[in-house]
Backbone bond lengths (Angstrom), bond angles and torsions (degrees), N, CA, C in turn:
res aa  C-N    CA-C-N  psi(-1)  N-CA   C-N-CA  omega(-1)  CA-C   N-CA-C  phi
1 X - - - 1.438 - - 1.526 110.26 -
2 X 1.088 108.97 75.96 1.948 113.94 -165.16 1.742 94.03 -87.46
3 X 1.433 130.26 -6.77 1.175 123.55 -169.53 1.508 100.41 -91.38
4 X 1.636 121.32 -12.81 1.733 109.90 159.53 1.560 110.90 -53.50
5 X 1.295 128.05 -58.22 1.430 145.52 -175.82 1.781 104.25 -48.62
6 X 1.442 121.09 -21.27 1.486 115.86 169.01 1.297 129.74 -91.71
7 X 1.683 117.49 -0.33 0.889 124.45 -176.96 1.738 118.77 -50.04
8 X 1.374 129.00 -50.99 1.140 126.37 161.89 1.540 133.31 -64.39
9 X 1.528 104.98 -7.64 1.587 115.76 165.29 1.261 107.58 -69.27
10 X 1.646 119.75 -54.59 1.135 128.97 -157.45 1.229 120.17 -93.65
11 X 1.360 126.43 -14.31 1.613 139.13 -176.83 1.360 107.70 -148.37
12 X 1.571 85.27 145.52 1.556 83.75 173.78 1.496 115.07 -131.07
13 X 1.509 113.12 45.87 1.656 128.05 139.73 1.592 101.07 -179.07
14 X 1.435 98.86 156.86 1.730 95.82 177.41 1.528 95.66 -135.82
15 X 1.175 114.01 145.98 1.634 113.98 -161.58 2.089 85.81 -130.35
16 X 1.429 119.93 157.33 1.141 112.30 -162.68 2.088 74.80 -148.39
17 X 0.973 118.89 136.32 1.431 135.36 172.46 1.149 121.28 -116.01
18 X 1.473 141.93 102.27 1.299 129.06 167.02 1.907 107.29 -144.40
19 X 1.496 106.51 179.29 1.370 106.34 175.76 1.231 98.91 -101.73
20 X 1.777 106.41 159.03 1.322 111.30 159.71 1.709 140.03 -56.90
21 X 1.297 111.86 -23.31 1.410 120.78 -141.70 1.460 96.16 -123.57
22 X 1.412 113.64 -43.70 1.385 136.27 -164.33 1.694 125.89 -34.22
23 X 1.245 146.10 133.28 1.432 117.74 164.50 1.408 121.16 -78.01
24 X 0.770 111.57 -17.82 1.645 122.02 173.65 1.610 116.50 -63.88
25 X 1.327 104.18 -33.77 1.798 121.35 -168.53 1.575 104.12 -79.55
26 X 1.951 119.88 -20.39 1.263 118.90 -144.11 1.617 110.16 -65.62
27 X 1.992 98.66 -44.54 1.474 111.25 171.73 1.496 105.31 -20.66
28 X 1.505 102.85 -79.75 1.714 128.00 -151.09 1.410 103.92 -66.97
29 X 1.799 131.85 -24.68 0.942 115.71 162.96 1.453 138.42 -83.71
30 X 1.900 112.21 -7.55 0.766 130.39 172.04 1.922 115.73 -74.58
31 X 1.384 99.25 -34.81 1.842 119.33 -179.88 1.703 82.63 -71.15
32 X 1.117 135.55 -42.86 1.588 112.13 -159.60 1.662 105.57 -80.40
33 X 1.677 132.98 -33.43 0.676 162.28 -155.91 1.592 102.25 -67.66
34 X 1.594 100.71 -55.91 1.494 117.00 -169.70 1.645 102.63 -82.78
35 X 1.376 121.86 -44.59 1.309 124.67 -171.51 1.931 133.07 -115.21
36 X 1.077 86.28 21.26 1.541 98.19 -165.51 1.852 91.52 -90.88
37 X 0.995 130.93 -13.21 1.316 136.06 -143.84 1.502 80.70 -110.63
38 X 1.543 131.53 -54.40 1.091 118.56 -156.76 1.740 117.34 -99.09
39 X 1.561 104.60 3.29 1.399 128.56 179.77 1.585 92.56 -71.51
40 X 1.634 91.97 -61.27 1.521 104.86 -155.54 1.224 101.67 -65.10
41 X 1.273 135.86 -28.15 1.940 139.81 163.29 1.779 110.23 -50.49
42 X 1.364 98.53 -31.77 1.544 91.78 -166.49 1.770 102.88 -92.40
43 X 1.514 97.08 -28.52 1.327 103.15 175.06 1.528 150.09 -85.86
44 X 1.297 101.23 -8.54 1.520 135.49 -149.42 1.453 110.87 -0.04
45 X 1.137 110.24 -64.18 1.365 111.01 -163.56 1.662 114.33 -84.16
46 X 1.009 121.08 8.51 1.745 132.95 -161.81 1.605 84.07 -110.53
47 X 1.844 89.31 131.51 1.566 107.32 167.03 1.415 129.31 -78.63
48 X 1.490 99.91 113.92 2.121 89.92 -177.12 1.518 83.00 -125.53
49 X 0.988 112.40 143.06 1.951 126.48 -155.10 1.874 87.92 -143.25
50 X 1.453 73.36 128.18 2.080 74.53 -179.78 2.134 100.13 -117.58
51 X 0.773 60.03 115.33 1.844 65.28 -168.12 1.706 108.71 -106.39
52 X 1.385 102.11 108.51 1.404 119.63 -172.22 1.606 126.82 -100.34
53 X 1.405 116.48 108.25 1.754 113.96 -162.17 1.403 83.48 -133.90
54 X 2.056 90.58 145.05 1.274 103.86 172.79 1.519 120.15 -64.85
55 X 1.413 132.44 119.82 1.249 137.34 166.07 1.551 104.54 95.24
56 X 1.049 138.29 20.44 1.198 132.55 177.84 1.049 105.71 -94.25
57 X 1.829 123.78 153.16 1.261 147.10 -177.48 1.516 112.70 -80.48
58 X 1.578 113.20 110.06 1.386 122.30 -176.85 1.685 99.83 -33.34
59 X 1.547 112.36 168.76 1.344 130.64 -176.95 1.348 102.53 146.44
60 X 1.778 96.01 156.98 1.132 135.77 -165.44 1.259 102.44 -129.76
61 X 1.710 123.12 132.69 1.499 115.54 172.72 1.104 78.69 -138.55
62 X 2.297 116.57 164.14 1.216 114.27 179.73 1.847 84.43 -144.11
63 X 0.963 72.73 124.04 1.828 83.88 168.78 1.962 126.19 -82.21
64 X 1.238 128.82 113.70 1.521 115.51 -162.69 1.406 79.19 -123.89
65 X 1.666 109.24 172.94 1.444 122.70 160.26 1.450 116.49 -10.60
66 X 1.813 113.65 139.19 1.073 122.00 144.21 2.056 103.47 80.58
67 X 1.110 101.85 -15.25 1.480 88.06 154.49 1.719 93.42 125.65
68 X 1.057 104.12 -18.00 1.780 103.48 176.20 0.836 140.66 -73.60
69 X 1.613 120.57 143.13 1.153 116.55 -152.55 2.088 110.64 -139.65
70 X 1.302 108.15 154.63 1.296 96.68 -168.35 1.359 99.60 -154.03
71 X 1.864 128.65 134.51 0.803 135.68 -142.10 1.426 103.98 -125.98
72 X 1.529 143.07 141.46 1.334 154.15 -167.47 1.506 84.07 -128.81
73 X 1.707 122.32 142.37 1.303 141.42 158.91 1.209 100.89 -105.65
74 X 1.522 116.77 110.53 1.594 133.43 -176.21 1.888 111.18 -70.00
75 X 1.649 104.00 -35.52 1.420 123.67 -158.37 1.660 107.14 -64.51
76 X 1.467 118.24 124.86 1.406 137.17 -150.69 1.631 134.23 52.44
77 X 1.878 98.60 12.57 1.677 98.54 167.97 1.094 128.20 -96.36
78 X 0.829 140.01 125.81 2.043 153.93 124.79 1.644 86.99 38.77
79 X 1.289 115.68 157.84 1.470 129.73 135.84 1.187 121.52 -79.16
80 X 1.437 141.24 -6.97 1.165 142.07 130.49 1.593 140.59 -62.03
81 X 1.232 92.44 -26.44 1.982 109.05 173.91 1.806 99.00 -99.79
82 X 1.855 123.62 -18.80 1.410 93.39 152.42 1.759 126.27 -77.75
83 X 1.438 111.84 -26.49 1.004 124.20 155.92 1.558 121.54 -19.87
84 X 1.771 105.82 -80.61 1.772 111.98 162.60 1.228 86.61 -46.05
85 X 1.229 150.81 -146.34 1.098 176.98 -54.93 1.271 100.93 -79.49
86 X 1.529 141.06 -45.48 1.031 151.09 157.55 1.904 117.71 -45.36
87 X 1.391 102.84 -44.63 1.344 108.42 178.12 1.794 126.96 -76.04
88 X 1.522 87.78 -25.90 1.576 99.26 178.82 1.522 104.53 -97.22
89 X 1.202 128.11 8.79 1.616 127.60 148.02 1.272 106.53 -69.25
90 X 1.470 115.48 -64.96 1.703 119.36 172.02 1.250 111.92 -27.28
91 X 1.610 126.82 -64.76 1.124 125.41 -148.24 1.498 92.68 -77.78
92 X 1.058 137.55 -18.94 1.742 145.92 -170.12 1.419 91.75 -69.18
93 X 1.283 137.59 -50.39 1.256 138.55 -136.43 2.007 88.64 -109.36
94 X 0.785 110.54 -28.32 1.916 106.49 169.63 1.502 111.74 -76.81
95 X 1.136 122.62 -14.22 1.466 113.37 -178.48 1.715 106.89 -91.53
């Protein structure tokens, strides 16, 4: 998975949205839980901001050049399909 290691090539912030409590949020808090540790190793200096509100609808936005922005709906996916979902932002931001 060499496309964790591009995250700071390809974006330049990734913001992760979910609730604390929520069942809907559990996926995305479980994906941050398991992998945020080893993003942030590959990434060091690149901002991934996990921003937690009561009742809000999981999501992923990734910020690239020039002000753009692009949004993943986390709500009923896998920790593996946020995973894709995470990777095909990357690959958005290399082309």
């Amino acid at each position: 998975m060499a496309w964790r290691g591009q995250l700071s090539k390809n974006l330049k912030e990734l913001r992760i949205l979910l609730c604390q409590t929520s069942p809907s949020s559990a996926p995305a808090r479980a994906f941050v839980e398991k992998n945020y540790k080893e993003l942030k190793t590959l990434n060091p200096k690149f901002p991934i901001l996990i921003r937690e509100c009561s009742g809000v609808e999981p999501q992923l936005w990734a910020r690239y050049d020039m002000g753009i922005e692009r949004v993943a709906r986390l709500e009923g996916l896998s920790e593996a399909q946020i995973l894709k979902a995470l990777e095909d932002l990357v690959k958005v931001g290399a082309s």
